[in-house]
N, C-alpha and C positions, 0 to 999 in steps of 0.2 A: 504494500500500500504506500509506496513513497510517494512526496507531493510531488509535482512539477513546479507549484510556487512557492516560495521561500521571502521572507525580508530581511532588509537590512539588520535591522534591532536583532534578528534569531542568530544570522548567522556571523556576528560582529563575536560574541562570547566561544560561539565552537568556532571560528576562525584561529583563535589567538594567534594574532597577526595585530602589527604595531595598522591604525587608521588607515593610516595613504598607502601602503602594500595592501590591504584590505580590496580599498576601491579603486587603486590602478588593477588591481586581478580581476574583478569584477569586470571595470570597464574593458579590457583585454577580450574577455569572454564574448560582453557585449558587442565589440568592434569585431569579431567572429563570426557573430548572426550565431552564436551559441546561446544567447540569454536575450531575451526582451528585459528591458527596465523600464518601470513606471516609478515616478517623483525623483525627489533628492534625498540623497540619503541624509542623513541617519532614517526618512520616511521614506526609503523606497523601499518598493517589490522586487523582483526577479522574476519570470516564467520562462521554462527552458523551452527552447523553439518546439521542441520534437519528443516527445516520451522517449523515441529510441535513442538520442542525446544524452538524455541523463540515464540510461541503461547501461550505456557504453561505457560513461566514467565512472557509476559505481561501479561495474565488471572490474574494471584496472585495478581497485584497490585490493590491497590484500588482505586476508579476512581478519587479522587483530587489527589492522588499519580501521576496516571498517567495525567493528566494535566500540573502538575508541570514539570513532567520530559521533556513533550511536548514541554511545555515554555520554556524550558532552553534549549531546543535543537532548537529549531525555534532563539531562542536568537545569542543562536553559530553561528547558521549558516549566522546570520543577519551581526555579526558584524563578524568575522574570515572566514567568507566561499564564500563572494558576488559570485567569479566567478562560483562554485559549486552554488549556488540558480541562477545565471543567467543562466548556461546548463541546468539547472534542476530544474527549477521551481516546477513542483508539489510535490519535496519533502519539500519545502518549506509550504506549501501549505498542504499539510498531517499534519505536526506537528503544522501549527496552528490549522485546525482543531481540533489534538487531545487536542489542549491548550485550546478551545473554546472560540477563538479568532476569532467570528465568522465571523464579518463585515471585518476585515483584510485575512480571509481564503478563503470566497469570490472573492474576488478583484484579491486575488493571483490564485486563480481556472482560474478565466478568463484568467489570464498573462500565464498562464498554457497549457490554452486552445489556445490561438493564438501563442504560441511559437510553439505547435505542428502543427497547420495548417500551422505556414508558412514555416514551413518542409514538408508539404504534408500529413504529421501523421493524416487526418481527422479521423479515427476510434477511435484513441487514442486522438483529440481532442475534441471529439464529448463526450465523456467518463468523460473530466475535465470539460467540461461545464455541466455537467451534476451536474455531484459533487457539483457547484457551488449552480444552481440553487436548488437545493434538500436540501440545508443547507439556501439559504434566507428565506424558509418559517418560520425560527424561530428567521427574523428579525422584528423590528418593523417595522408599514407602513411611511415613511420616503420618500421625494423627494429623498435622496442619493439610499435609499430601488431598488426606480423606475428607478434611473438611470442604476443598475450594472445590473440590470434585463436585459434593454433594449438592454445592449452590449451585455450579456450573449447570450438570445435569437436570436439576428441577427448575431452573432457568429455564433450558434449552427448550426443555416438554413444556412448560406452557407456551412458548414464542411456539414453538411448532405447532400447539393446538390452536392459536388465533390465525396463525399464516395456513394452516393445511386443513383444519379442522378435527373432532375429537376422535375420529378413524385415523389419525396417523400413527402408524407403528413405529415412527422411529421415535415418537413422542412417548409411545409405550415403552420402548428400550429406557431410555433416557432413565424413564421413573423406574423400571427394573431395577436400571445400575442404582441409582439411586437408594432405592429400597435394602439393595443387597448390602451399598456401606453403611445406611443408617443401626441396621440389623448390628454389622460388625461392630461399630463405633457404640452403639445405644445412645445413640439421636436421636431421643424419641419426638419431640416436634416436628423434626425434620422425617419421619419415621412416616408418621402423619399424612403428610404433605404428600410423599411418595406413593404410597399406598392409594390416595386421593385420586392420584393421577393415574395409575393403575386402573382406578373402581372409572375412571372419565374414559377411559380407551375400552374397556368390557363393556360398559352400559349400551357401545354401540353396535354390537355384535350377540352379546352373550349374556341376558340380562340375568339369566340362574348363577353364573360366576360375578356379575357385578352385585346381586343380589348379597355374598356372602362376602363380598369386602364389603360393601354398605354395612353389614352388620358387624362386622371388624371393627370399624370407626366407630361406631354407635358405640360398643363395647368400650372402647378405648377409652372413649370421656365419659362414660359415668363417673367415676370419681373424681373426674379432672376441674377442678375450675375457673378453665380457659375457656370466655365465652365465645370467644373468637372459633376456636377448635369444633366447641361443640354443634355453633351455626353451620358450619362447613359439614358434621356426622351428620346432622338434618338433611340438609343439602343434597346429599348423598341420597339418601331416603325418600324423599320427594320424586326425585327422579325418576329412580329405581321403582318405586309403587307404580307412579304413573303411565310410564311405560309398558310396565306387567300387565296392564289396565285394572286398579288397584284404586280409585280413587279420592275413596273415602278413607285410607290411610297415608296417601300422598298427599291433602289437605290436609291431613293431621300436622305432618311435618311441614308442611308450609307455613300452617299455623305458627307452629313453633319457630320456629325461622324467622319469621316476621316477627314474632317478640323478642326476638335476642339479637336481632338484627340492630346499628347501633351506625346514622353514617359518616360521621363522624372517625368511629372507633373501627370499622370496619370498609370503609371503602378502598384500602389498598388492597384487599381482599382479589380485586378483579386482575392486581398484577401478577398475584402469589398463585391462584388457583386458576386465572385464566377469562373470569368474568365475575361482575357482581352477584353475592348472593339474593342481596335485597332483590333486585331483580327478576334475577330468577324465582322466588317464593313466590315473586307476584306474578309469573310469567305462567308459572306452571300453576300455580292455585285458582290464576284464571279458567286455565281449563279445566280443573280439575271440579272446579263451580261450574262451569258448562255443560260437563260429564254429568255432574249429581244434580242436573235441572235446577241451575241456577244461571240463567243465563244474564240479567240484568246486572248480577254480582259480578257474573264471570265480567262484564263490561264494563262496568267501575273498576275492579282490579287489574285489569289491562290497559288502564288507561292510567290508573296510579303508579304502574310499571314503567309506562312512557315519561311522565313524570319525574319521578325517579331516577330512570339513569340520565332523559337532559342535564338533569345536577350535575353527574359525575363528566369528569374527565377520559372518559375511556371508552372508545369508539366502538370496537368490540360488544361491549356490554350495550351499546344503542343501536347498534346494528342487531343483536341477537333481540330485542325487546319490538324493536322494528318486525323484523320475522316471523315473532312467535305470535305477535295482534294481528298479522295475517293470518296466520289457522288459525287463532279465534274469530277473526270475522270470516272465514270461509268456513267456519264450526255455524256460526248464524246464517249462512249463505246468504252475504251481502256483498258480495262482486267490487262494489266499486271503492268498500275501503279497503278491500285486499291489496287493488293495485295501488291505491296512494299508500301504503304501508310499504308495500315493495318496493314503489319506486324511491320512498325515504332508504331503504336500507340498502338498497346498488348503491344510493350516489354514497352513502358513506363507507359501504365497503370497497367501492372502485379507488376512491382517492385514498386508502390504506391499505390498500393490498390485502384484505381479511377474508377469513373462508366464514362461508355461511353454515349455521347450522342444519339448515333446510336449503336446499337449490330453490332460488328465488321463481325460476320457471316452473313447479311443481303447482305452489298456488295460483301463478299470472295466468298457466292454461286451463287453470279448475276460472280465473272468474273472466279467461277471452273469450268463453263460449256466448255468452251473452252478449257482450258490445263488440267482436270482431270476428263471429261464428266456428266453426267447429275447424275449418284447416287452419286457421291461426292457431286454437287450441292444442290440436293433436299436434304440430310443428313446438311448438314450446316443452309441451311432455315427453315428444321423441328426445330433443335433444338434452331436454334434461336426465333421461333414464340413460342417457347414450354413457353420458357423463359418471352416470352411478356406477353402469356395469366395468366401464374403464378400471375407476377408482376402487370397486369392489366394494364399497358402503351400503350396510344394510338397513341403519337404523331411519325409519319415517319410509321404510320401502312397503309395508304393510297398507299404508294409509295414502303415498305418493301412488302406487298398481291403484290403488281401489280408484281413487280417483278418476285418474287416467281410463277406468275401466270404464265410469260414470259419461265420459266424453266421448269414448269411443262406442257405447250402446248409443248416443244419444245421435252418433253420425250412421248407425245403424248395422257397423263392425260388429253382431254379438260375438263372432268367433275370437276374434281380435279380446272383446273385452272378456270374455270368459278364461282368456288363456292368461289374460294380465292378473285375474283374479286367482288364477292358479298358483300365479309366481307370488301374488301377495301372501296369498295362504300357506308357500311352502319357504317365504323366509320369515312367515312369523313362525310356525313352529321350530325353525333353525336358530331364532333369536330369542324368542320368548318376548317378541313385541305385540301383544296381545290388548291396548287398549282400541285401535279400533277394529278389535274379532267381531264384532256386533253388525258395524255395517257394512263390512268384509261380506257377509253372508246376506244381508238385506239387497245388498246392491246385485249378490250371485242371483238372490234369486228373483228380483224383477228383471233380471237379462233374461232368464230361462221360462219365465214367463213369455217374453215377449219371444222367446221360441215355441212359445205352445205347449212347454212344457212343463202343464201343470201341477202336476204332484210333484215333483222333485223341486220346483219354485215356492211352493206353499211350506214344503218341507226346508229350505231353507229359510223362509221368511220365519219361521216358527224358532228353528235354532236360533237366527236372532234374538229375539223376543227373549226368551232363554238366558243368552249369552248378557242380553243388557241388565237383566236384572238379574243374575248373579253377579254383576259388578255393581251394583246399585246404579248402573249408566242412566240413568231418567229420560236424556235428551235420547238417548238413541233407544229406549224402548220405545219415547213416544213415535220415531220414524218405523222401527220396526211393526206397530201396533197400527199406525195411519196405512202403511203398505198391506200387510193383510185383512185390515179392516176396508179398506177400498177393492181386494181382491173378492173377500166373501159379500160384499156388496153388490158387487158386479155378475154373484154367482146368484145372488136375490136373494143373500141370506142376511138380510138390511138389519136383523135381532140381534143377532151374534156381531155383527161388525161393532154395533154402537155397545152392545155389551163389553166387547174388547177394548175398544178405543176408550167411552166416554170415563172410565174410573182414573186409567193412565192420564187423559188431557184435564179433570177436575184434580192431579194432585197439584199441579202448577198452579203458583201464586205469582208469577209474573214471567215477563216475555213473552208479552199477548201480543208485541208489533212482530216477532221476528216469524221468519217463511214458515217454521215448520211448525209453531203455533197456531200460527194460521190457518195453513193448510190441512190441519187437525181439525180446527172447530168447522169450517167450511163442508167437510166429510161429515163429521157429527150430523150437520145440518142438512146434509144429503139425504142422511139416515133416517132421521128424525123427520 
């Protein structure tokens, strides 16, 4: 990483050279067309004409040569330049390296490494830790050895979860290594933190193995009275429930979370682990209100999420709060604040380089079917799943097929969408992503309907039905109960429909404007 531009003030101390030999060498250079200068010195710049220029002349030196010069410029910058190594750490950091100054080049790679994550810079922070790590191995094995590791590493894994998303396995190494020194050392905070990171790479593949470090952590702080720790075991919990399709004990811990939540005391939280908790509590409690027939709730808490991370500093955590009030208003199927949610969270993840937790295209072709019809749609979900199968990312693929299934029934594909609902149905059992099994099944079987084929569409409508209220799902029994209660209506069995339907839509006590409210009472009154 050497600069091409240098000034006068840096290189007046690593010169040591009496003034006028100083700038007749310079001017020399300059009269070369080796050096542009701008100002007069003592306030001038230098910029060498050509990269391969100054390649050439540090090539010539001999390598304690260039050590020495390293030294004296790490020197300079130590004692004359603080503010210049505080913006810019990794040049600091460069020339100790090249001073092989190792243990101190280290230390500073890390400082390097978290100045640019807490700029959002994860590509270019993920790059210094890198650096870091690639230069301990020619430390001694040392406790200090294990400790710069450990930051290094848990560093590294969360820049890589904001730059790659929480499917990246190198982000999973990272918290392994991690994990494995904490274990050695008994770092148990830092112990913590790893495992975290661990249970954040499982939840998105394997939710029975994330399930059982969720319960790790939980374990861990019972006795612990770090509240900070224990928001993060919730955290965990939340997630993991929700996902399982678990609702009503995924609110529990949201609950909790949100009383321990503090932000103030906890908003660096989003550097260390990756994203704000606050956030999240409300992001996922939103749905998890949505889930358990609360849909006015679910939308006050999603909107206190949005809220919430404006506050914070951390783009990431606005981009993911951005995403997730897209499925909740494609949970209300209301199209058009889907796409103003999505197009908030491109423009903030394009100018930070940040991976989405959901392919933004996943919800924009669930709400272009309505304002720019059905091959705009299926164009958005092709290239979105193109993207998934690349990447091998499973998690939101249960709910992303069903979708896409719902699009492509609706352009009149049933083959297409019954096969998409296949592939839904065979990575939810692969992952244990099981919160929308409900309408996974409601949507199989108004495609197999609309193949004529009755019994087996009735019989999935029913498994639905089933599926929602053994998870207490409220909003998706009433879709399940409105689809075969329109079915046995149309069979002229108008008793039985309103029987089914009218207890499920009297238990709701609000979100009487949204679609599938509506389209409830509507049917009722058909019946009726």
């Amino acid at each position: 990483m050497p600069r091409r531009e240098f000034t006068y003030e840096l290189i007046e101390p690593v010169a040591q050279r009496l003034e006028r030999e100083l700038q007749a060498a310079l001017d020399q250079l300059g009269d070369a067309g080796l050096l542009f200068c701008r100002g007069i010195a003592p306030h001038a710049s230098y910029l060498f004409k050509h990269a391969l220029v100054q390649d050439a002349a540090y090539s010539t030196l001999l390598r304690g040569r260039r050590q020495e010069l390293h030294a004296r410029v790490a020197a300079a910058l130590e004692e004359h330049f603080a503010d210049l190594v505080e913006r810019q750490p990794e040049l600091l950091a460069h020339h100790l390296t090249g001073a092989a100054e190792t243990a101190r080049a280290v230390d500073q790679w890390l400082k390097a490494g978290q100045f640019a994550a807490a700029r959002s810079a994860y590509v270019e922070a993920v790059s210094h830790f890198n650096r870091g790590l690639l230069l301990l191995s020619s430390l001694p094995q040392t406790a200090e050895r294990d400790r710069l590791e450990i930051a290094l590493q848990l560093a590294k894994g969360v820049a890589l979860i904001n730059a790659r998303g929480s499917s990246s396995a190198e982000a999973a190494e990272a918290h392994a290594r991690a994990r494995d020194l904490c274990e050695k050392t008994g770092d148990a905070d830092h112990l913590f933190v790893a495992i975290w990171g661990l249970w954040n790479f499982r939840r998105t593949s394997d939710l029975d193995a994330a399930g059982e470090l969720s319960d790790r952590l939980l374990t861990l702080v019972e006795k612990n009275d770090d509240v900070g720790l224990r928001l993060e075991a919730h955290h965990t919990g939340w997630t993991t429930h929700f996902f399982r399709g678990e609702p009503a004990p995924a609110q529990d811990h949201c609950e909790k979370g949100r009383g321990l939540y503090d932000f103030e005391r906890h908003r660096l939280h989003a550097q260390i682990y990756g994203h704000d908790p606050g956030v999240c509590a409300r992001t996922v409690g939103a749905w998890s209100e949505w889930l358990l027939g609360h849909p006015d709730k679910a939308l006050a808490r999603i909107n206190d999420a949005l809220a919430l991370a404006a506050r914070l500093t951390h783009p990431y955590s606005l981009t993911m709060a951005h995403v997730h009030a897209s499925i909740l208003h494609q949970f209300r199927r209301d199209p058009e604040m889907v796409l103003q949610c999505i197009g908030s969270a491109e423009a903030l993840a394009a100018d930070k380089r940040l991976a989405f937790p959901l392919d933004p295209r996943v919800p924009r072709g669930w709400a272009l079917l309505v304002s720019d019809g059905i091959a705009a749609a299926v164009a958005s979900f092709r290239a979105a799943l193109a993207d998934r199968q690349k990447h091998g990312a499973t998690q939101y693929g249960p709910y992303s097929m069903t979708l896409f299934a719902e699009v492509l029934a609706h352009s009149g594909d049933h083959n297409g969408a019954l096969a998409a609902l296949a592939d839904a149905d065979a990575i939810a059992k692969e992952s244990g992503e099981r919160w929308w099994k409900a309408e996974l099944h409601r949507v199989t079987g108004t495609v197999l309907l609309a193949e004529n084929k009755l019994d087996e569409g009735q019989a999935s409508l029913q498994q639905a039905l089933r599926i929602a209220q053994a998870q207490q799902a409220k909003s998706l029994e009433l879709r399940a109960a409105t689809s075969l209660a329109r079915l046995w209506g149309e069979q002229g069995r108008r008793a039985e429909a309103s029987d089914l339907l009218a207890p499920v839509y009297g238990w709701f006590t609000e979100g009487f404007d949204t679609a599938d409210l509506k389209d409830a009472k509507a049917l009722l009154d058909e019946s009726g």
